[in-house]
C-alpha positions as CSV (number, residue, x, y, z in Angstrom):
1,X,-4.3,-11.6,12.5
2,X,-3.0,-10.3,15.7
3,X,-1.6,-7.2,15.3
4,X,-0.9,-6.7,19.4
5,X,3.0,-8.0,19.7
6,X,3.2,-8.1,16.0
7,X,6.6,-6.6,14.1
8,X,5.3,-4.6,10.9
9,X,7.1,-2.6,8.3
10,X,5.6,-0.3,6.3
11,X,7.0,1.5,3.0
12,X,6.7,5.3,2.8
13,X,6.0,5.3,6.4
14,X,7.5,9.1,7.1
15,X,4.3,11.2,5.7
16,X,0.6,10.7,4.8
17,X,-1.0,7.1,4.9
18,X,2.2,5.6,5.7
19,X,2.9,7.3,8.9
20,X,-0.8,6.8,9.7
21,X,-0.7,3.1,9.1
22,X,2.9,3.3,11.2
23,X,1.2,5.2,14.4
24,X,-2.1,3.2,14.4
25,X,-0.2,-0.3,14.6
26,X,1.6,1.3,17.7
27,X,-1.5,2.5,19.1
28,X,-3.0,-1.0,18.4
29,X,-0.2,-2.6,20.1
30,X,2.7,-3.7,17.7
31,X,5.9,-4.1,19.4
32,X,7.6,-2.9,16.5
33,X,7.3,-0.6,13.6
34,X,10.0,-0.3,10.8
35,X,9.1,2.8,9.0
36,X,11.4,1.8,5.6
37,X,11.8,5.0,3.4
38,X,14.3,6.2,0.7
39,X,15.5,8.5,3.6
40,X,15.6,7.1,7.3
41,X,16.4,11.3,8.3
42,X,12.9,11.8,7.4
43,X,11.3,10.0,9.4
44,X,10.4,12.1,12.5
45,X,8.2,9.7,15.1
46,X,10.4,8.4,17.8
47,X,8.0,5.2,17.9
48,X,9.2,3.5,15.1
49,X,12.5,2.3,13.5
50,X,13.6,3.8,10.7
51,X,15.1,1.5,7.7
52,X,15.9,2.9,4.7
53,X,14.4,1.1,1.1
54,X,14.2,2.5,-2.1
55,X,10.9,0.5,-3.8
56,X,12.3,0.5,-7.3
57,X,15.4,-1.4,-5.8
58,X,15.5,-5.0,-5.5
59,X,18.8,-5.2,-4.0
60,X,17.3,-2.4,-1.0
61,X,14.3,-4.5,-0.7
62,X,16.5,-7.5,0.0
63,X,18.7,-5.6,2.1
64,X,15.4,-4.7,4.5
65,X,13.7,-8.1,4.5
66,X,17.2,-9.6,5.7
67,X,17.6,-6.3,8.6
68,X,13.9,-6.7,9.2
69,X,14.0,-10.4,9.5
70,X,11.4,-10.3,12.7
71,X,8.3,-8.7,10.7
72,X,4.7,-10.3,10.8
73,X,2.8,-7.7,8.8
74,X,4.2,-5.9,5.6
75,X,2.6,-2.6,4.2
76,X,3.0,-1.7,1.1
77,X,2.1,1.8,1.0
78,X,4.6,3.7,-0.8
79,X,3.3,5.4,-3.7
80,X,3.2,8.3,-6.4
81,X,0.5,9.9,-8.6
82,X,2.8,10.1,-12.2
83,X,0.2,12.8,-13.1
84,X,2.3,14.5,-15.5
85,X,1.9,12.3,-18.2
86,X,-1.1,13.1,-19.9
87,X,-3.5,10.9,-22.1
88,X,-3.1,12.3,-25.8
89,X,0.1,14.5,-25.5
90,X,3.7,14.9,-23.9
91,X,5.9,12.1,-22.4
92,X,5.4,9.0,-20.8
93,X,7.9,9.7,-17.8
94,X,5.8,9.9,-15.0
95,X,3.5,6.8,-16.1
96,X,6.8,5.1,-16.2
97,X,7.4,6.4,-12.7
98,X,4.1,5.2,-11.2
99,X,4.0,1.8,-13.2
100,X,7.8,1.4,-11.3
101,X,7.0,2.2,-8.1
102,X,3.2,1.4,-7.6
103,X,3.5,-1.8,-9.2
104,X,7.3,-3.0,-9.3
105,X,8.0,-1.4,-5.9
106,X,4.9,-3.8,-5.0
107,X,6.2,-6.7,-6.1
108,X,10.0,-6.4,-5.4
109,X,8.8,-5.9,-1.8
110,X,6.7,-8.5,-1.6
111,X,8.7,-11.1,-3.1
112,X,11.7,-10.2,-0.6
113,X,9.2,-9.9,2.6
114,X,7.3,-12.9,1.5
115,X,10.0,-16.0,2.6
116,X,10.3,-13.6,6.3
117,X,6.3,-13.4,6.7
118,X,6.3,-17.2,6.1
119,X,9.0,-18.1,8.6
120,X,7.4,-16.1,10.9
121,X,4.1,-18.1,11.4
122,X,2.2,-16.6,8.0
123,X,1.6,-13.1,9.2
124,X,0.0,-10.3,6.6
125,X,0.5,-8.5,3.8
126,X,-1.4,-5.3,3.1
127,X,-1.1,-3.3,0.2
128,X,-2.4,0.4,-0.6
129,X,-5.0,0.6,-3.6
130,X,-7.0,3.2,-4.8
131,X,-10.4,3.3,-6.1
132,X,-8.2,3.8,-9.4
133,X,-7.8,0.4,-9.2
134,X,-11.2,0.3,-11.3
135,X,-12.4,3.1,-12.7
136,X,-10.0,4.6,-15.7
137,X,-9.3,8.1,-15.6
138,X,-8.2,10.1,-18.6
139,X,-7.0,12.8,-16.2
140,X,-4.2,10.6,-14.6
141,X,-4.0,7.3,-16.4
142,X,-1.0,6.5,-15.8
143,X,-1.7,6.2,-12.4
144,X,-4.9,4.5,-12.4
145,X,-3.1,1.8,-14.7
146,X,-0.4,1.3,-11.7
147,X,-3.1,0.9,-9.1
148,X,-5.2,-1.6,-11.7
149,X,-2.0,-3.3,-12.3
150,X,-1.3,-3.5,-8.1
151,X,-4.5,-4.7,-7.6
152,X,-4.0,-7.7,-9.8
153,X,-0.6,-8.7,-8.3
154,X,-2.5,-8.5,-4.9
155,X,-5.3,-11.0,-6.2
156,X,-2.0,-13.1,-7.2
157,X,0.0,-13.2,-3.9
158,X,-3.0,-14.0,-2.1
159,X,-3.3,-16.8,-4.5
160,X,0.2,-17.4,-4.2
161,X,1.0,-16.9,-0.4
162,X,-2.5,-18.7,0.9
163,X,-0.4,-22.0,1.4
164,X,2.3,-20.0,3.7
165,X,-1.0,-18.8,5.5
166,X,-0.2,-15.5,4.7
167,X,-3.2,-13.0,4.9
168,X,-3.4,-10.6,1.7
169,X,-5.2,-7.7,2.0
170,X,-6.4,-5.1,-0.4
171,X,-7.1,-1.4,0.4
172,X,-9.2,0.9,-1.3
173,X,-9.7,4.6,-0.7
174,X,-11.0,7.5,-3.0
175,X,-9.5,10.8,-2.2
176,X,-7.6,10.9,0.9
177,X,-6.1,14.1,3.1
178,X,-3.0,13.6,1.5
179,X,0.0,15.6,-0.3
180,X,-0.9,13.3,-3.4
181,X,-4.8,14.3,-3.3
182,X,-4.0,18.1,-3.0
183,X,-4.8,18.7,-6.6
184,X,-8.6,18.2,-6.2
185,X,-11.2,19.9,-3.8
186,X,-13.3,16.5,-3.6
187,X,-14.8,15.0,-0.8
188,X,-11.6,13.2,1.4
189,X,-11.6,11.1,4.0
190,X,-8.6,11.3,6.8
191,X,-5.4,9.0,6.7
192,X,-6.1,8.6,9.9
193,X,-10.0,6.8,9.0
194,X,-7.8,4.5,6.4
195,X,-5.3,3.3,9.0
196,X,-8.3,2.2,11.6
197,X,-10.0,0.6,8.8
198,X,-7.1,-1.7,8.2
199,X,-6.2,-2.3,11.4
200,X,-10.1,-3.6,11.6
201,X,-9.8,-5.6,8.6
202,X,-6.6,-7.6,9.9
203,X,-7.9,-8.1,13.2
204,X,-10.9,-10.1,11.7
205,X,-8.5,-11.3,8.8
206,X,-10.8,-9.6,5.9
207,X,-9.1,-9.5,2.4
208,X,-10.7,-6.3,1.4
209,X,-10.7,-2.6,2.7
210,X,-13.4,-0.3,1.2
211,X,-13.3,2.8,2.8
212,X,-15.4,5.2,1.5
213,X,-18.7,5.7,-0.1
214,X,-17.2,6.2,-3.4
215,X,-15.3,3.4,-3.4
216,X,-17.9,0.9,-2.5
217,X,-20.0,2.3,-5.3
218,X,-17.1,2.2,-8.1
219,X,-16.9,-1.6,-6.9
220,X,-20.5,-2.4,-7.4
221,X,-20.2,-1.4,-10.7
222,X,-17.8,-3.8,-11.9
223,X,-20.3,-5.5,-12.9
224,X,-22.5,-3.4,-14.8
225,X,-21.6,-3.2,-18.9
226,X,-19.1,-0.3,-19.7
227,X,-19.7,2.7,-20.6
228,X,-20.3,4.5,-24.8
């Protein structure tokens, strides 16, 4: 995937891993960056274009991929912890939340972007994982079940969009220097690391991002029996 003269849009793009994927396409040579957010005010780097998309809204998601009818490479980035649902106790809000917006807000996107990307030559479609993805945590399982569940739409639109010659690529990361990591002290690695490690990936058309140690080890363990 080329990514110099390329159009990307990335959700979530005004903080965090969004707004690193946003500045590292520009610094890799994208001739256009639609950072597509809830609220185009917040969006602050006068590099990209702002475009405003709610994930959980179809109708928003529509709106953007007909606005935003030029992009080549779609990230789907935006993203949220739902950490205040609990395993045994209290409500099931913010697993709701999560499952709607990690996974739904996925998909709508997708589905809206994927007609664009396939007009426009094929292009790429990236979408923000977590080591989560594998590795069930009673601390936030609501989360980790959004990120298991976003993982297995991304192994079905790269089934689905290989025909288009779309590229569909998966990104894992562990803890990253993030507002939505700020709960723990663990070992991080920088937004910044994640966004060049993409970037990498589509320029040799790779399908999968591991980008830290603990990652890679969580994935070599799929394959070991679970755990008493």
């Amino acid at each position: 995937m080329e990514i110099k003269g390329s159009v990307a849009l990335v959700t979530g793009a005004n903080r965090g891993i969004g707004r690193a994927f946003a500045r590292a396409l520009i610094e890799h040579g994208a001739s256009k960056v639609y950072a597509a957010v809830r609220d185009p005010a917040s969006v602050s780097d006068e590099d990209v274009t702002a475009l405003r998309l709610d994930v959980t809204e179809p109708e928003e998601a529509a709106a953007a991929a007909s606005d935003a009818g030029d992009v080549t490479i779609v990230i789907n980035n935006a993203g949220v912890g739902g950490f205040g649902t609990k395993l045994l106790t209290g409500s099931f809000d913010g697993a709701r939340q999560a499952m709607e917006i990690n996974y739904f807000g996925t998909w709508a996107v997708s589905r809206a972007f994927a007609p664009v990307l396939a007009r426009n030559g094929g292009g790429a479609l990236v979408n923000m994982l977590s080591t989560a993805s594998w590795a069930s945590r009673p601390d936030y399982p609501g989360y980790a079940a959004s990120k298991a569940a976003q993982w297995s739409l991304t192994g079905a639109l790269r089934q689905g969009l290989r025909e288009q010659g779309t590229l569909v690529v998966g990104v894992h990361a562990g803890f990253v220097e993030t507002d939505l990591s700020s709960f723990t002290d663990a070992p991080k690695i920088s937004a910044a690391d994640v966004a060049e490690q993409t970037m990498e990936a589509l320029a040799n058309d790779r399908v999968e991002v591991l980008t830290d140690e603990r990652t890679r080890q969580v994935k070599h363990t799929l394959s070991q029996p679970p755990e008493r």
